[in-house]
N, C-alpha and C positions, 0 to 999 in steps of 0.2 A: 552486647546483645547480638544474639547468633540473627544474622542477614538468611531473609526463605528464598528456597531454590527457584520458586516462580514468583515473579513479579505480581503477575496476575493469573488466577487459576480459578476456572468455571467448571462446575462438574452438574450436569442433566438440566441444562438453564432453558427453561422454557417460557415464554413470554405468548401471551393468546389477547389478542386485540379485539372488548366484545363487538358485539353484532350491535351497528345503530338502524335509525326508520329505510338509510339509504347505500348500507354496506354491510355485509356478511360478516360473521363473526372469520377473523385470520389470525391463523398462527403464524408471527413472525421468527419466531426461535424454537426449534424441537429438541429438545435436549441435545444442546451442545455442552460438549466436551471439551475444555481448554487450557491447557497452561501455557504461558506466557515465560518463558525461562529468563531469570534474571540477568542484566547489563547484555542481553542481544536488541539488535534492531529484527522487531518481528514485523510484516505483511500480513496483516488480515483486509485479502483480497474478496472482491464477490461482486456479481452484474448489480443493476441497480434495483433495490427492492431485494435484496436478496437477504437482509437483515443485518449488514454492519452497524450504521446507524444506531439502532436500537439496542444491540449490544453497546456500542458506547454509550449511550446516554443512560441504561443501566448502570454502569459504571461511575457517570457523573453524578448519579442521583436526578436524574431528568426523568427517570422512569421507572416503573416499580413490575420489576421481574415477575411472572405466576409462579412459578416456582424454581426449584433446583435452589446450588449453593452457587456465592461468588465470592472472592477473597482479594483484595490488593494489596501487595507488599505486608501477604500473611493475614490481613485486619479482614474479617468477614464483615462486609458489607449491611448486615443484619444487625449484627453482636458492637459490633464499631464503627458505626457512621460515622460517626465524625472523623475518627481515625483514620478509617480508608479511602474519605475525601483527600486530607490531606496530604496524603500521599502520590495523589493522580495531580496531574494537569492537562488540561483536556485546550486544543487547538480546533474549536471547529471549523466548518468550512463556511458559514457563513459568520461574514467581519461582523464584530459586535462591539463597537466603542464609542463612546459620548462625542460626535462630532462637535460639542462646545467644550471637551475638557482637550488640553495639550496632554503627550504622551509621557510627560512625568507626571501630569497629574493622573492618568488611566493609571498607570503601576501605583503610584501611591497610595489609592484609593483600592487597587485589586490587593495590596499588599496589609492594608488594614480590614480587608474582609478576612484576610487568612489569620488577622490578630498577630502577622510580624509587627513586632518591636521596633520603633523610627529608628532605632540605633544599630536597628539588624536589616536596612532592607540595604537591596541593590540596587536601585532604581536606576542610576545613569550606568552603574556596569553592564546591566541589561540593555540598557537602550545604546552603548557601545559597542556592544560585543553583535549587534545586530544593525549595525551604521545607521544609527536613530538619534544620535549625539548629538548633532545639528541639527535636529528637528525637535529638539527638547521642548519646546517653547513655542511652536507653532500648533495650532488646533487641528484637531484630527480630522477635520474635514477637509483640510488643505493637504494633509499627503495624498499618495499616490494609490493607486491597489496594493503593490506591491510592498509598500512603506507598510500601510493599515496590516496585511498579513501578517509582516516582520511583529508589529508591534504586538498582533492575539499571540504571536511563537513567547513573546517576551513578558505580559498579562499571564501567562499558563505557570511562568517558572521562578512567579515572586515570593513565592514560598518555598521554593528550593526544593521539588518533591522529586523521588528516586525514580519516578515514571513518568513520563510523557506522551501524551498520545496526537499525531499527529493527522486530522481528517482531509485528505486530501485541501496538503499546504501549499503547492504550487500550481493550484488550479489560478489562470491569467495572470501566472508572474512569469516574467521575460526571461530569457538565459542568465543571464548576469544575476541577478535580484535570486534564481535558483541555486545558481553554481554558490551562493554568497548564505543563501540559507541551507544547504546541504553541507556546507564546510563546519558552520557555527553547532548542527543538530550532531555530526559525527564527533565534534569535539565534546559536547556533551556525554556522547557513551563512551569515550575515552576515560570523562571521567566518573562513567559507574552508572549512568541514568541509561534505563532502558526506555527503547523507544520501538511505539507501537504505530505504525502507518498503514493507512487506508490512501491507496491513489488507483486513479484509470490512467496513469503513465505507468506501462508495464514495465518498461525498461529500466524506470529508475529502482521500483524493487525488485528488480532483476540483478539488479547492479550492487543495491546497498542493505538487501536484506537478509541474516543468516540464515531463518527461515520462515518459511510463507504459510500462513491458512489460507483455504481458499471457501467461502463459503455460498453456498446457492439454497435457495429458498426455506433458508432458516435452519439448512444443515450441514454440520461441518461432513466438505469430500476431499478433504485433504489438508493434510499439515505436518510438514515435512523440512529439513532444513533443505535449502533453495537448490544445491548441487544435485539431491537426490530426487527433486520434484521434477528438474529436466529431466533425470533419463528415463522419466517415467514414458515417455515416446521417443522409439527406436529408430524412426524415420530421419531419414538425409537426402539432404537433394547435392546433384553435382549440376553446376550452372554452363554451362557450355556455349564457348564463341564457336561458331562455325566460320571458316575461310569466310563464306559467302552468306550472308543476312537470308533467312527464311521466312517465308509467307503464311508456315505451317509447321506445326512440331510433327517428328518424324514419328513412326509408329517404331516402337521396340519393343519386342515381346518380353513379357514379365515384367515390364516398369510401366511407371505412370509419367508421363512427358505432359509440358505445358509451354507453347510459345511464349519466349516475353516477349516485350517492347522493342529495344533493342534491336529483336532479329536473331536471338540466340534462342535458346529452348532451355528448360531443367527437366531432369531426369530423375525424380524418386525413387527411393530404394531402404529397403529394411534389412535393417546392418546384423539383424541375426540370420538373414537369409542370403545377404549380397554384399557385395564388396564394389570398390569404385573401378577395379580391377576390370569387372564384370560389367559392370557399366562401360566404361572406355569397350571393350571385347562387341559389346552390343551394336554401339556408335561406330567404331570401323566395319562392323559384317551389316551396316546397314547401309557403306558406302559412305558416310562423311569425312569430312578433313576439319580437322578441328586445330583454331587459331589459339580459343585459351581455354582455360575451366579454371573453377574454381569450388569449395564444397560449400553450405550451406545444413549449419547446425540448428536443431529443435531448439527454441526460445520460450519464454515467457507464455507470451501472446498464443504460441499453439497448445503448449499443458492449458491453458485459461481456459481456451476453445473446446476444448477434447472433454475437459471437466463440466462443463457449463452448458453453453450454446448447443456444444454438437449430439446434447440430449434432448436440444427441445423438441415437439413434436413441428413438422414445418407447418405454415400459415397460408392458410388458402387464398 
């Protein structure tokens, strides 16, 4: 069976929330545009309310699209419910499990909804491979946050499906309990599962995504693989220790300057117009003596900013 080149692929998905006695008819989704490229870890980013959400529970069957097409792992959603259920496994963000069943009992029970076969499930490899092995037997009201998270990661993938979608999975888990669930989700696309994440930790898909969507008020404004999504802003800042701690950033003409804390200043500049060269040139014909610098590259958090936020109109 030839494998499809998107995981998941949305074409003109539009979803319109009617009008009740106490809220206006909202369009959450205006035709979006999406493929999902297969075994990448994708980012579909966006502020809150901006329609992720909705999108995945489209997906899960939790909602019923107005219109447009949607496909998982090839199987149209319409044409192959069932199908393209079982394909997905969905991680939401709020914990959902029997606090009277134990965590071999939640998979075993998630594993006979999927109609696996007793003799085909994984239940302790799963609760293994996500350090839940010692908790097998305890009721899920006695783990932790952390523990409860691990176990919806390990509930989503009892049926072994080619995609995963992750909704913001490390929202109140610790460093450790991250570092420990980020290793387990990479090893999974090592072995061919694509995985789809929603988080407000920019850094982490910054860090682990190939590429990002990024979506604002139910329309995609960008999706792009993650290297090409930074250089979408040209700006750099050079950080600068002065000999002597400052009360005040200095004025230089043509750049934009910001005291920090410290006592040092940054100096802005757009790399199609200036160089660090030019900078430093600036900072001695203004008379400083500078002890150190250092640069400072465009991240995550400012494409996010520049896409989203820094088109809202301001708030009186």
């Amino acid at each position: 069976m030839q494998l499809p080149d998107y995981a998941i692929e949305a074409r003109g998905l539009v979803k319109t929330y009617a009008a009740t006695k106490t809220t206006p008819e909202m369009q959450a989704l205006r035709g979006v545009d999406l493929a999902i490229p297969r075994g990448s870890i994708f980012g579909l980013l966006g502020p809150n309310g901006a329609g992720k959400s909705t999108f995945i529970n489209i997906l899960a069957g939790l909602c019923r699209k107005t219109s447009g097409t949607v496909a998982i792992w090839g199987r149209d959603i319409d044409e192959r419910p069932r199908d393209a259920r079982a394909a997905i496994g969905v991680v939401p963000q709020e914990i959902a499990a029997d606090p009277f069943f134990t965590p071999r009992e939640s998979l075993e029970v998630a594993a006979g909804m999927y109609a696996v076969p007793p003799g085909q499930r994984r239940t302790m490899e799963l609760l293994t491979a996500l350090g839940l092995a010692d908790k097998a037997e305890a009721y899920v009201r006695q783990l932790s946050g952390g523990m409860k998270r691990r176990l919806m990661v390990a509930k989503a993938m009892v049926h072994n499906p080619p995609v995963l979608i992750l909704d913001e999975p490390t929202a109140g888990v610790d460093v450790e309990l991250r570092r420990q669930l980020w290793n387990y989700v990479l090893e999974l696309n090592r072995r061919g599962v694509t995985i789809v994440l929603t988080t407000h930790y920019l850094e982490e898909a910054q860090e682990l995504c190939d590429q990002i969507a990024i979506i604002n008020k139910g329309q995609l404004v960008a999706c792009e693989p993650t290297t090409t999504l930074l250089r979408r802003i040209d700006t750099r800042k050079v950080l600068v220790t002065p000999e002597e701690p400052m009360t005040a950033a200095p004025a230089l003409p043509g750049f934009e300057t910001h005291l920090l804390s410290s006592g040092g200043f940054s100096v802005g500049y757009r790399t199609g117009h200036s160089s660090v060269e030019q900078v430093l040139a600036a900072i001695r014909k203004a008379g400083l003596h500078i002890k150190d610098i250092s640069t400072e590259d465009p991240d995550l958090e400012d494409v996010f900013v520049s896409l989203t936020y820094a088109a809202e109109p301001a708030q009186a």
